[in-house]
N, C-alpha and C positions, 0 to 999 in steps of 0.2 A: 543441364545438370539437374537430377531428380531432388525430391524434399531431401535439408536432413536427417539422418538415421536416429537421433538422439530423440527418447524415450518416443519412440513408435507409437502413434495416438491409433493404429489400426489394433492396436493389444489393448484393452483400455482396462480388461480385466485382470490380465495379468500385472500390469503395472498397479494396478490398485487407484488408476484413476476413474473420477466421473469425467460430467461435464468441461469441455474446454476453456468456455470461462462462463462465470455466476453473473445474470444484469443482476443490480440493487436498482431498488428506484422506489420514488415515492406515490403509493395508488392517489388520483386524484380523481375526487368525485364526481361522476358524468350527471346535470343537469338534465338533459332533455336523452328521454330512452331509445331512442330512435336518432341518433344523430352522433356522431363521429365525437368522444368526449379523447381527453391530450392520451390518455393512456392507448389510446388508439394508435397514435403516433409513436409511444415505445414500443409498440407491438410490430410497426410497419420498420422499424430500426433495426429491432432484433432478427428481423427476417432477413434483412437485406443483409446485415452482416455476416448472418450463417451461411447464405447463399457463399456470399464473397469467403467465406474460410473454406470452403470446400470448394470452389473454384482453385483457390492457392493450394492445395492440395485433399483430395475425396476423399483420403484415409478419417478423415477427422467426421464425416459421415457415417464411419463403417459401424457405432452402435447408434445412429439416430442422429438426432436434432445435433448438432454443436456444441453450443448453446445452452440456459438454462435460465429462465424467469418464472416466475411464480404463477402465471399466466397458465401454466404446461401440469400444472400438478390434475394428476385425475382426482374426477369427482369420488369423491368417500373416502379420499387418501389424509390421513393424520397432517396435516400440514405443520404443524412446529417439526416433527420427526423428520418430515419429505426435506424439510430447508434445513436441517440441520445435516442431514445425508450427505445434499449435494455441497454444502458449504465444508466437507470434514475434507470430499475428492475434489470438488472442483481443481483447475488449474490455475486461472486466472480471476481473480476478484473484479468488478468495473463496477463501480457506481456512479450514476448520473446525478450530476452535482447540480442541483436547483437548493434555494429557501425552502422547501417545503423537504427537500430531501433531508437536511442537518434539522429539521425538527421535528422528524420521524423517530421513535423511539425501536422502532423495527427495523429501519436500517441500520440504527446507531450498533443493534445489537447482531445483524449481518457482519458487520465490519469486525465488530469485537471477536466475532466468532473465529472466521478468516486470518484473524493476526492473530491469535494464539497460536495457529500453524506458522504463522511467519516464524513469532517469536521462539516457537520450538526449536525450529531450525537456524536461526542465529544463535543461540545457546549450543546446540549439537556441533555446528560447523564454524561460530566463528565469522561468518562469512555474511553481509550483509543478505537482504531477500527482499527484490523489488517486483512485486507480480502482481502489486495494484497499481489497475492503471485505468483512473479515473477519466470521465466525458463530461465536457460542460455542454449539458441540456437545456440550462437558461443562466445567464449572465447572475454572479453572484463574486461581490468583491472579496479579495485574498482577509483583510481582515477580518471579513462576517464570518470564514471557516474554523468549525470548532480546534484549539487549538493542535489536538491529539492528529490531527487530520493536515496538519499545513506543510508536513515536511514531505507530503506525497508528490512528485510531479505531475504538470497538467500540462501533457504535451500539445505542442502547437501541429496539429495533422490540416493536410490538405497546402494545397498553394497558396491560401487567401487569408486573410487577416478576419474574413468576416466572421468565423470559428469564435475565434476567442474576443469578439467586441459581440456578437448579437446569438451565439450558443445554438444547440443544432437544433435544438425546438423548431426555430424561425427557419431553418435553412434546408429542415425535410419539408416544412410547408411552402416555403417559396421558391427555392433553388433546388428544383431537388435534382435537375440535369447535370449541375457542375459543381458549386462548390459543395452541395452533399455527398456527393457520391466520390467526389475525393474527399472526403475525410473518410468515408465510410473503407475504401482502399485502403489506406494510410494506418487506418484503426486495424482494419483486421492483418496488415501484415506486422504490424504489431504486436497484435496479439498471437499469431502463428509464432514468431519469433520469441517474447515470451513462455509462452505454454512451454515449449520444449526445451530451454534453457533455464527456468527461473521457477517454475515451478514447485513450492514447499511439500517435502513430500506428502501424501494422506495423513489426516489426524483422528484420532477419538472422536464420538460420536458425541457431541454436546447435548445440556438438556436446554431447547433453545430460549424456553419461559426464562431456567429461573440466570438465565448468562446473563452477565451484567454486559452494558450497552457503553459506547464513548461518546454518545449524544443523543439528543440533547443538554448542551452543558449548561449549570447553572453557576459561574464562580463566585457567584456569592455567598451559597451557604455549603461553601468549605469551612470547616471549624478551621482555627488555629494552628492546632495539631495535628491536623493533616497533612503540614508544610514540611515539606523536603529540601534541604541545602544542599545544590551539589557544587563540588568545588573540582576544580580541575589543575593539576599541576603539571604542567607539560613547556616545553619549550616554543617561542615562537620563531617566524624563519629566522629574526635576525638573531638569535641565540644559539639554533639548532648547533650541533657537535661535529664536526670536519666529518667528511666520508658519508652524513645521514641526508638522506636525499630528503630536498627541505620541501618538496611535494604535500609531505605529512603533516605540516605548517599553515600558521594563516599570521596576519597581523598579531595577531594577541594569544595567547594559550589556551582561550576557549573556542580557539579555530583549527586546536590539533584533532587530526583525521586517521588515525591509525589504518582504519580499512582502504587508505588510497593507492592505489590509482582506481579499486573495484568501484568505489562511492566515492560521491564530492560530500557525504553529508558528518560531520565533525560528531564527533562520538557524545559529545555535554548534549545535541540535539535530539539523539537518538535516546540518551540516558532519559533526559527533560519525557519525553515521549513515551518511552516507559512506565516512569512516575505518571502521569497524568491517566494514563488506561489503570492504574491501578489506586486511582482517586488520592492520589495527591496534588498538594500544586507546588511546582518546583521553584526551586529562586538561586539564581548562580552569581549574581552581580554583587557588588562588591555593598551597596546600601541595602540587602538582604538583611544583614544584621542589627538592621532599625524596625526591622519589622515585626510584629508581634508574632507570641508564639516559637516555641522550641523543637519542632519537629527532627526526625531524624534527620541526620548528615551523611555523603557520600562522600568517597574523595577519586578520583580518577587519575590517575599515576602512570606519565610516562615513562617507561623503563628505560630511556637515553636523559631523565633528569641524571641519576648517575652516569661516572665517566668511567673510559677506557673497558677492557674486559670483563667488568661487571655489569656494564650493560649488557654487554653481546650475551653473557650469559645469560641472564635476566629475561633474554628474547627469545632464549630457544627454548623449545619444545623437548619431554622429557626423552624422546628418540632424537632429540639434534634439528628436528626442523624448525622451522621462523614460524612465529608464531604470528597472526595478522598485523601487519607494520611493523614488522620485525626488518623490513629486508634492506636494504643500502641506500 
């Protein structure tokens, strides 16, 4: 059976996309000028996975490279303009998750760029939009990642565990027969499968200086009043209303999921997530309100807190349709 038909990366102009997917990564400074400095090594990554996407299908060749790092920009090309270009088309966001990457203020401000397209499109549609999909380059623990950043998943690719205990830095330099090159597999039919399904459509062209970045964070010098409450009023499973399929449920009400079965990720996370890209710091739990400072409030409202018919109404769309977690 040939590739799927959906959005044809052999049209890339007509569709209005660039590149297949954007690396992010952090430049690290090479020491000796003559000798193999780590950026070398993203460079030997990036290649190997282009190869491998156009193995899975050469359409994705038909206007060049795959692919897209900053490594590619020609000499005398405006480079905030050139990264803001491919960041408005790109398809797939990846950033290579090291320490040195979350205390980059250039990637902080790649990412921010990229999810203003997401966030377009969950406002337009409703519909979650997962088309970061992030690479561990060097072992870095779930707490050190800026908070705006934790709700992304860090898929487990390849057969081996050594992926996600020692990061692919170590595993293009020493493995690079087996368990590199199955991730590198694993990664790009990922990203194949991605790109054509999840893709946020193009966005405006950023100015990439003056974009605000999601990191590096400092929560310290959040004023007060930067502080956001969100509060969520939703049912939990063992509450949920006869007939509502308790999927949308978690243990407590700030485990309601409205977008399920599309996402496992509860809507207070997604909100939390939002607030924090637009420099607040959010607070949902119940000793919030010992906390200094009055910042604004949210409230997030299941429409099956009400009963019988008023809910159902409450759910539908002004044509009759269900509106996301609206359905049985």
């Amino acid at each position: 059976m040939g590739p799927s038909p959906v959005r044809d990366p052999g049209e890339p102009e007509r569709m209005g996309f660039g590149a297949c997917f954007f690396l992010s990564y952090a430049h690290t400074p090479q020491i000796y000028p003559n000798n193999r400095g780590p950026d070398y090594w993203v460079q030997e990554f990036f290649h190997d996975l282009c190869n491998e996407l156009v193995s899975l299908d050469p359409r994705w060749a038909t206007a060049g490279v795959p692919g897209f790092m900053d490594h590619s920009i020609p000499g005398g090309a405006v480079w905030p303009r050139r990264l803001a270009e491919q960041l408005a088309t790109c398809r797939v966001f990846m950033p290579l998750y090291s320490r040195a990457y979350f205390s980059s203020k250039f990637c902080g401000t790649e990412w921010a760029i990229f999810r203003e397209r997401q966030m377009a499109h969950v406002a337009e549609t409703g519909l979650p939009n997962e088309a970061i999909i992030p690479v561990l380059w060097q072992p870095i623990h779930h707490h050190e990642l800026p908070g705006s950043t934790r709700m992304v998943q860090l898929a487990s690719l390849g057969d081996s565990p050594l992926y996600l205990e020692r990061g692919l830095f170590e595993l293009i330099r020493l493995n690079r027969e087996r368990e590199y090159l199955s991730v590198v597999i694993r990664l790009a039919e990922l990203i194949n499968d991605t790109a054509r399904k999840a893709a946020p459509p193009p966005g405006p062209l950023a100015e990439f200086d003056d974009s605000r970045r999601l990191f590096p964070e400092h929560p310290d010098s959040a004023a007060p009043g930067r502080r956001i409450h969100i509060t969520v009023a939703a049912h939990d499973r063992w509450s949920a209303p006869d007939g509502r399929e308790h999927g949308y449920y978690g243990e407590q009400p700030e485990d309601w999921n409205p977008y399920y079965p599309e996402s496992g990720v509860p809507l207070l996370a997604r909100a939390e997530d939002v607030a924090r890209e637009l420099g607040y710091v959010p607070t949902s739990r119940a000793d919030a309100a010992d906390e200094d400072g009055d910042g604004p409030g949210i409230l997030l409202v299941d429409p099956w807190m009400a009963e019988g018919a008023v809910a159902a109404d409450a759910c539908a769309g002004p044509t009759g349709t269900a509106r996301p977690g609206s359905g049985p």
